[in-house]
C-alpha positions in Angstrom: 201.4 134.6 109.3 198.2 136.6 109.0 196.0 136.7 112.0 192.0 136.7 111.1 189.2 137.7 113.6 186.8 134.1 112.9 184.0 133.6 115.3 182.3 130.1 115.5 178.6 129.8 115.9 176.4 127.5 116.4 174.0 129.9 114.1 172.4 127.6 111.2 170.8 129.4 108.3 169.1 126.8 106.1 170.8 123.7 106.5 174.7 125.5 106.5 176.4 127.0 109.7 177.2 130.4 109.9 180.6 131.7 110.9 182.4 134.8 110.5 185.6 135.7 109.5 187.0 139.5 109.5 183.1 140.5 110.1 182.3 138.9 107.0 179.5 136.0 107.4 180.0 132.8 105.7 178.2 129.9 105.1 179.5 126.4 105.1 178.1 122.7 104.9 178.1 120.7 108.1 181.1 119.4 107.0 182.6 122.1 105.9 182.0 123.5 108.9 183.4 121.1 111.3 186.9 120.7 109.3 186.7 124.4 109.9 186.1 123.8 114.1 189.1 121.1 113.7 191.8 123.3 112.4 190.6 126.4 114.5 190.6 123.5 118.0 194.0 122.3 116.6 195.4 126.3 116.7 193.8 127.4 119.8 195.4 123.9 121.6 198.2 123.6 120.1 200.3 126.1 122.1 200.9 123.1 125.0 197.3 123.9 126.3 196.1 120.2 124.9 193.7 118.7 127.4 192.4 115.5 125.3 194.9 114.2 123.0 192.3 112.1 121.2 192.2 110.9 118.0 195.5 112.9 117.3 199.0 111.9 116.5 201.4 114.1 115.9 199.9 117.0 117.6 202.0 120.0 118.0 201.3 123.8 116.9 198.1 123.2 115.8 199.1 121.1 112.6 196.5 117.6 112.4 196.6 114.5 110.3 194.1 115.1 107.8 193.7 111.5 108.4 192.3 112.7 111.8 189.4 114.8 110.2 187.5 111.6 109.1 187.8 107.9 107.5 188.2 107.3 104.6 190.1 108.8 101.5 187.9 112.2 100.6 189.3 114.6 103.7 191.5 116.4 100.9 187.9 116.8 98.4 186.5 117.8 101.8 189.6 120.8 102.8 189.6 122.0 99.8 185.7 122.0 99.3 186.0 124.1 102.7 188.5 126.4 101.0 185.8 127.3 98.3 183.0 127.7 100.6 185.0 130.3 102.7 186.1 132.2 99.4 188.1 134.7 101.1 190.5 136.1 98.1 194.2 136.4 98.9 193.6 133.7 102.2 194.5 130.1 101.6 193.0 129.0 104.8 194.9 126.3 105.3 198.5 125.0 104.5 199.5 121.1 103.9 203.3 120.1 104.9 203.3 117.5 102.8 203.2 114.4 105.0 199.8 114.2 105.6 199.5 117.1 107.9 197.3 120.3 107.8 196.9 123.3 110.0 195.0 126.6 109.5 196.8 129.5 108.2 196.1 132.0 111.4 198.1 132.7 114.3 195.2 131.4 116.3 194.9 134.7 118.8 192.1 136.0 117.7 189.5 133.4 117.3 186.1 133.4 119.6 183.0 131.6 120.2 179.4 133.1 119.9 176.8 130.2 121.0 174.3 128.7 122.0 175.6 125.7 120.2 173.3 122.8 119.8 175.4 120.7 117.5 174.1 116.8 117.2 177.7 116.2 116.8 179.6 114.7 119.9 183.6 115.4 118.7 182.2 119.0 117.2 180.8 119.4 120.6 183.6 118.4 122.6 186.3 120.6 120.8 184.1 123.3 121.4 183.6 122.6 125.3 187.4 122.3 125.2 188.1 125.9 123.5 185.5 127.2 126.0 187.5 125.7 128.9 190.5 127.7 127.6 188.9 131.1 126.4 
């Protein structure tokens, strides 16, 4: 498994968020973005370091229901819309197990936070307070 240096900002350029991915910057849709946030949260926590199980079944190694991303019937339109946005050739970002689950395709060890984040988004908020509390 590759291992990718991504940093998560709160930095918003026009109406996308900014992150960073092997010191290239990126651009991604809100949503984009915060599928992004869920499968980097799901990697960092899922070596046993889980402190809120919420909203997650299943949990274990960083892989996440994609049901667990949002309601509704568009979170695959939504990964793979993701996928595009990042555009990193050779990286498929993310890998599916066929059951419903997803997890990013990085070891996880090399993924930081640059803030001041000022998300209007509680869950995007509090997976980010909870890879502060481990980082």
């Amino acid at each position: 498994m590759s291992s990718r240096k991504i940093i998560l900002t709160g930095e918003t350029d026009g109406r996308r968020m900014v992150v960073y991915i092997d010191g290239q910057r990126i651009r991604l849709t809100f949503k984009s973005y915060k599928y992004f946030l869920h499968l980097c949260w799901a990697r960092v926590m899922g070596d046993g370091k889980l402190i809120k199980p919420w909203f997650i079944s299943g949990f274990k190694f960083g892989w996440v229901y994609r049901s667990g991303f949002d309601y509704g019937h568009r979170q695959t339109a939504v990964l793979h819309r993701m996928k595009r946005e990042i555009g990193i050739d050779g990286w498929p970002v993310f890998e599916s197990d066929w059951c419903g689950r997803v997890r990013l395709l990085d070891d996880g060890k090399d993924i930081s936070l640059k803030g001041p984040f000022d998300l209007r988004d509680a869950e995007a908020m509090a997976m980010i307070e909870d890879m502060k509390a481990i980082m």
